[in-house]
N, C-alpha and C positions, 0 to 999 in steps of 0.2 A: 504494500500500500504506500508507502512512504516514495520507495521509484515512484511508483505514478505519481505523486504529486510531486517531487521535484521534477521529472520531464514535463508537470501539467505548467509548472510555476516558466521553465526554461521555454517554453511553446509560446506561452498568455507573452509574459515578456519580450520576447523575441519581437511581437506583432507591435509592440505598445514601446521599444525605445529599446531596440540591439546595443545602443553604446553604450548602456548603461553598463554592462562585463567587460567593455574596456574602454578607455579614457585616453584620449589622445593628451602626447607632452609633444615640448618642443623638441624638434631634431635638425640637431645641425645640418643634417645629410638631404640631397635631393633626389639620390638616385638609389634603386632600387637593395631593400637589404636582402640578402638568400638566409645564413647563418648565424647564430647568436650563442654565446657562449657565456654561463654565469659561475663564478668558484663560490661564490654568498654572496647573501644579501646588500654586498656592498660594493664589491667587483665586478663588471659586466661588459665583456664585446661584441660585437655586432658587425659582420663584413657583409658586401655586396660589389653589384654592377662600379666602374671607373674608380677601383684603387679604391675604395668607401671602407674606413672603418671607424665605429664610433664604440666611444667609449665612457661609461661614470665609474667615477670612485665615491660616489655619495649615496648609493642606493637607489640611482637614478632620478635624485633633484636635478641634477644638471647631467646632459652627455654634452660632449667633443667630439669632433672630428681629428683623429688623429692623420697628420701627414705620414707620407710616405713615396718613395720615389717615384711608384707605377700610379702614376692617373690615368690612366688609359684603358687599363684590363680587369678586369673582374678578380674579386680578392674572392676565391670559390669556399675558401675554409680555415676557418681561425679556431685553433687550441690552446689554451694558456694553462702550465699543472701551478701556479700558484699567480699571486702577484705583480712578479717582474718578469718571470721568464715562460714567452709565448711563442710560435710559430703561423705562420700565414700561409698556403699556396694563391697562385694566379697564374693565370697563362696567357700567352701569344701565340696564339695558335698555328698560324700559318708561319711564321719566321724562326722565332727561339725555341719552342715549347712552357717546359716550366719554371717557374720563379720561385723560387723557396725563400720569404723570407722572416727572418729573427729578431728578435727582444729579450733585449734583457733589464728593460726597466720601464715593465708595464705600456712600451707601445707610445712612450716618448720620443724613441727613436727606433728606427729599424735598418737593421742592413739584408743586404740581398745575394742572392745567388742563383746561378742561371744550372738547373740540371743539365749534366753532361749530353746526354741523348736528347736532340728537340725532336724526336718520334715518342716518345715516353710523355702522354702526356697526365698528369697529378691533378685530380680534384678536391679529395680529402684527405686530413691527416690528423694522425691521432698519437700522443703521446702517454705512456704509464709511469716516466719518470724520466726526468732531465736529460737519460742518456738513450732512455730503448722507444724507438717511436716506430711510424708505420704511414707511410702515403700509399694510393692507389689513385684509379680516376678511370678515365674513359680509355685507356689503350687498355685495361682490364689486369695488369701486373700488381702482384703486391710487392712493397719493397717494406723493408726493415733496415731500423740505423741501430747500432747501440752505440755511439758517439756523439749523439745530439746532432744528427743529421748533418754531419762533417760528410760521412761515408751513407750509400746505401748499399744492399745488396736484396737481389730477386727470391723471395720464399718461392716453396715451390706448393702448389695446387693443382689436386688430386681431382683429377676428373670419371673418377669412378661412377660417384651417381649421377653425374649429368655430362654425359659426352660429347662432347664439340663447344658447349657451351660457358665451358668453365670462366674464359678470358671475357665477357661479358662485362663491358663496364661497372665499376664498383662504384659506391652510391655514400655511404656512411660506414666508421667503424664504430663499435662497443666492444667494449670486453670488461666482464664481471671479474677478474682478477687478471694477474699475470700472467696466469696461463691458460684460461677458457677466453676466446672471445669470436668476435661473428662482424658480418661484413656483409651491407644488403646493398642490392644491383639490380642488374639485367637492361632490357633493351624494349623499348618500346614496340609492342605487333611481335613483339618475338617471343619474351620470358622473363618472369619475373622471378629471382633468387635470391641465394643467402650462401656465402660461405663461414666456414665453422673450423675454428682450431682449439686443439685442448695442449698444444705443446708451446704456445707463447710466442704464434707465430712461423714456426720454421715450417707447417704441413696445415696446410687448407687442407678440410674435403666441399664440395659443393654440393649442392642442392637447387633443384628447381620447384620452387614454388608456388607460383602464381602465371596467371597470363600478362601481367604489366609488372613492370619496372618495381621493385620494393625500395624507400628512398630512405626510412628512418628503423633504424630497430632498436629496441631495450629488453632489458633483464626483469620481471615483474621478480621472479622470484629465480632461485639455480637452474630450477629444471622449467621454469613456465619464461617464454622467450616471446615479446609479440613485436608485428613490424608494420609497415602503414607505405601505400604505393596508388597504384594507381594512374590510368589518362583520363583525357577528355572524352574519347568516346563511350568508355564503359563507367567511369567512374571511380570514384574510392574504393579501396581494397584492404582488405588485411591479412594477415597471416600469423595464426600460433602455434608456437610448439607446446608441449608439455611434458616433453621428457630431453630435455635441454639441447634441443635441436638435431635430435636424431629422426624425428620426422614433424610434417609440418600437416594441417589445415589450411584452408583457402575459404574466404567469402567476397564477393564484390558489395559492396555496404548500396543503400538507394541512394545515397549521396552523391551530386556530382562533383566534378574536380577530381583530383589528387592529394593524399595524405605525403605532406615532405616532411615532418616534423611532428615527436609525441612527447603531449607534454603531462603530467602526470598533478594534476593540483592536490589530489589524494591518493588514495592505493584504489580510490574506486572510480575515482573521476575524471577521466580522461578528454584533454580539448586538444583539434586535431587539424590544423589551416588546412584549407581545399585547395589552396593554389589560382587553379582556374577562373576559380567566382570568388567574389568576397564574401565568405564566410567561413565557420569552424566549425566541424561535426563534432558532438558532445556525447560522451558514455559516460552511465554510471554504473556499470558494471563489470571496470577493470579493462572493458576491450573485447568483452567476451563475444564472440563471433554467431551467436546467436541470439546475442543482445540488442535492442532498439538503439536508433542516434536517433539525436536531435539537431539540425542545424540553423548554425544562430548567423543570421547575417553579422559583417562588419562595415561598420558606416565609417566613411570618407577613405576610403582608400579601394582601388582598384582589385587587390588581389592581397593576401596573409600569406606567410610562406616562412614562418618560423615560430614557436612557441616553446615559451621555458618557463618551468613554474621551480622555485627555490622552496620553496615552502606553503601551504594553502594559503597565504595570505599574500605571497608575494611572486607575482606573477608578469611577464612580456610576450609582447607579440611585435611583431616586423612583417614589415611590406614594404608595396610597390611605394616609390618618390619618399624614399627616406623614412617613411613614416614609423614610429614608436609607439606602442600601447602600452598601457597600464593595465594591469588587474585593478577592476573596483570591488576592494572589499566592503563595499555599502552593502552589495547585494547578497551578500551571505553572512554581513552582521558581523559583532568586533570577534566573534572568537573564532571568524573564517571558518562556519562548520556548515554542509548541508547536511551531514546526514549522523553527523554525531559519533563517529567510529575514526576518527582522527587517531595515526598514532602519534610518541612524545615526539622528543628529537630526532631518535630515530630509533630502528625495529633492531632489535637482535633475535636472530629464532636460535631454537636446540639446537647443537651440534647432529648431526646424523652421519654414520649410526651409533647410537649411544645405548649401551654400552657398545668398545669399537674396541678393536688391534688390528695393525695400531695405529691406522691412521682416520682419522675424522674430518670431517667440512664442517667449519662456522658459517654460516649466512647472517648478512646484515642490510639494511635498507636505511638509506641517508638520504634524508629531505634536503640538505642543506651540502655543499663540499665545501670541506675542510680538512683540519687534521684529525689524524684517526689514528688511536695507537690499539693494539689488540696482547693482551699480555696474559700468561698461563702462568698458575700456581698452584701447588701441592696442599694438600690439607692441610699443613702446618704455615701457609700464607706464603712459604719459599716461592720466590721467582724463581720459575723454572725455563720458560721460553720468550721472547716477542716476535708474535709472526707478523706484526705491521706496526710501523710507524714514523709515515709522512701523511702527505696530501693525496685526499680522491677526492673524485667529482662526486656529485649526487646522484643517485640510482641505487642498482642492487649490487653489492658486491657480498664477496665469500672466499675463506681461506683453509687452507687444508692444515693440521696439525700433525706430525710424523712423531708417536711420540715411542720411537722403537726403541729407546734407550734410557726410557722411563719405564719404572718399576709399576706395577698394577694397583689401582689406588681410585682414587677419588680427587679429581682436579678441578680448580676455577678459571673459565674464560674469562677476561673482564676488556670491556670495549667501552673504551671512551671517545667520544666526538663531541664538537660543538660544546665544550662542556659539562656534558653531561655521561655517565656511565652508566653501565648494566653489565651483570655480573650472569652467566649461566655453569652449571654444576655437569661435569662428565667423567664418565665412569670409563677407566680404564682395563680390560679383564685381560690375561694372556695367559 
């Protein structure tokens, strides 16, 4: 009953004043943004069409226009793992190829570099820590640096399950830790895909999907994986796994447009830019592929084409001619709740399997990125291990425990973020 009345409330509203869910601010920029990238509620980048990237350090009271040498070409994908040290591609398509370029002080300044190969061309890039990153794009290679992209070199992908079509342009990376992660693609009229590593990079396998293009994917939980795609002719798309991308599901949604971006305000609420039209398809059931959307027009701008939610309260949207949205948390009242099932800071689940020898997965979900430290101790409070502690982004991540040289016992995970900790109990038998 409660679904229906929040689709009823998101439906009535929609007819009666769409910009009330988001709020135009001012933007430096006038040309169109694709990507957006936020570390918290305090940090946030945003690239697009002619060299565009904007930037706040205020929570977005104010953005900037940061300079940078390419005004001319399309800045296709911005990564930043903290603060100061970011990376950017862009291309030249017909002459150079790719542009890789670096920050190391939050995008004050930038220097550049021309990829060796102008056949090689780089759309997205994605880094897990200052040294080990990962571009791919439209010529359909993955490449891998562990130098902070001084050096790349070619991973290799396993065309087992999907033959001929492996090299399929590549769309967006995620990876829920160091060593699982996923990479969504394909080619418009052709196929819609995902490729899949559990070795941290060095071995793709691939998968076909969908019939259009998959442009966005995320981790809802280890083994539940969802991705959002889609053309103009057929429409929005999705795709889930639920046993951590060993096989997939397919639905085209009655939405039209394109899904390029998924943005998560809760663990149930998902708002999803259509690209084509201006509007955002709206689920409140995680994405669940036999779940209803709702789609909520967006007033004054052309086309939406990126969404990031930091927290249910704090939320962006990007489009066509620069334009910036706001989350209005008017419409869901100060404690940002529709439906009351909000988690804190963030989610720690059990270890599984518990009891285990000797090796176990933590799973945790972060509304917010930040630092994240993950520390193991013996019943008597002894530090015994740290399996993490830097910067991750917001999403689902999960850590394996190897604890073969630990005696059989009773142990404590304790994960601190944002702040805040959560302590889980696991039993070690051998």
């Amino acid at each position: 009953m409660r679904s229906f009345l929040i689709i009823f409330v998101l439906v009535i509203c929609t007819g009666v004043n769409a910009q009330q869910y988001w709020l135009p601010v001012n933007s430096p920029a006038s040309h169109k943004i694709m990507k957006a990238q936020f570390l918290d509620t305090v940090y946030g980048w945003a690239c697009g069409d002619s060299g565009t990237i904007v930037h706040t350090s205020n929570s977005g009271a104010n953005w900037v226009l940061q300079q940078n040498w390419t005004n001319e070409f399309p800045i296709d994908d911005i990564f930043f793992i903290n603060r100061n040290l970011g990376w950017a591609v862009s291309n030249d398509f017909f002459f150079h190829g790719t542009i890789l370029l670096k920050t190391t002080n939050g995008g004050v300044n930038w220097s550049d570099s021309r990829y060796p190969d102008s056949l090689v061309v780089f759309n997205t890039i994605y880094f897990l820590d200052s040294a080990t990153g990962f571009m791919s794009g439209a010529s359909g290679l993955i490449y891998k640096t562990t130098n902070g992209g001084n050096n790349w070199f070619n991973c290799y992908i396993d065309s087992a399950y999907c033959s001929f079509l492996y090299l399929m342009p590549k769309k967006q990376f995620y990876f829920i830790d160091n060593m699982v992660g996923f990479v969504s693609g394909g080619q418009i009229d052709i196929q819609g895909m995902v490729w899949r590593t559990t070795n941290g990079g060095a071995h793709w396998y691939t998968y076909c999907v969908a019939a259009e293009p998959i442009y966005d994917i995320k981790a809802i939980t280890s083994s539940r994986i969802i991705a959002t795609g889609g053309d103009l002719e057929y429409g929005m798309s999705m795709v889930l796994s639920t046993d951590a991308g060993l096989s997939w599901n397919y639905r085209v949604t009655p939405l039209p447009g394109r899904g390029l971006s998924l943005g998560f305000r809760t663990p149930a609420e998902l708002w999803v830019p259509l690209n084509f039209v201006p509007a955002y398809g709206v689920n409140l059931d995680s994405g669940n592929l036999s779940s209803d959307w709702t789609q909520v027009p967006a007033v004054g701008v052309e086309t939406i084409n990126s969404v990031v939610f930091m927290s249910p309260t704090f939320g962006w949207s990007f489009g066509t001619g620069g334009t910036i949205f706001k989350y209005n948390t008017a419409v869901i009242g100060i404690n940002g709740n529709h439906s009351g099932n909000l988690p804190d800071d963030f989610m720690l689940e059990q270890n599984y399997p518990n009891p285990f020898n000797p090796v176990t997965t933590i799973g945790y979900m972060l509304n917010r990125g930040g630092l994240v430290k993950i520390s193991v101790y013996n019943i008597t409070g002894e530090l015994v291990d740290v399996l993490h502690n830097s910067y991750q982004p917001p999403g689902y991540h999960s850590v394996k425990w190897n604890a073969s040289s630990e005696p059989s016992g009773v142990y404590f995970c304790r994960v601190s973020a944002g702040g805040a900790e959560k302590t889980i109990k696991m039993i070690l038998v051998k």
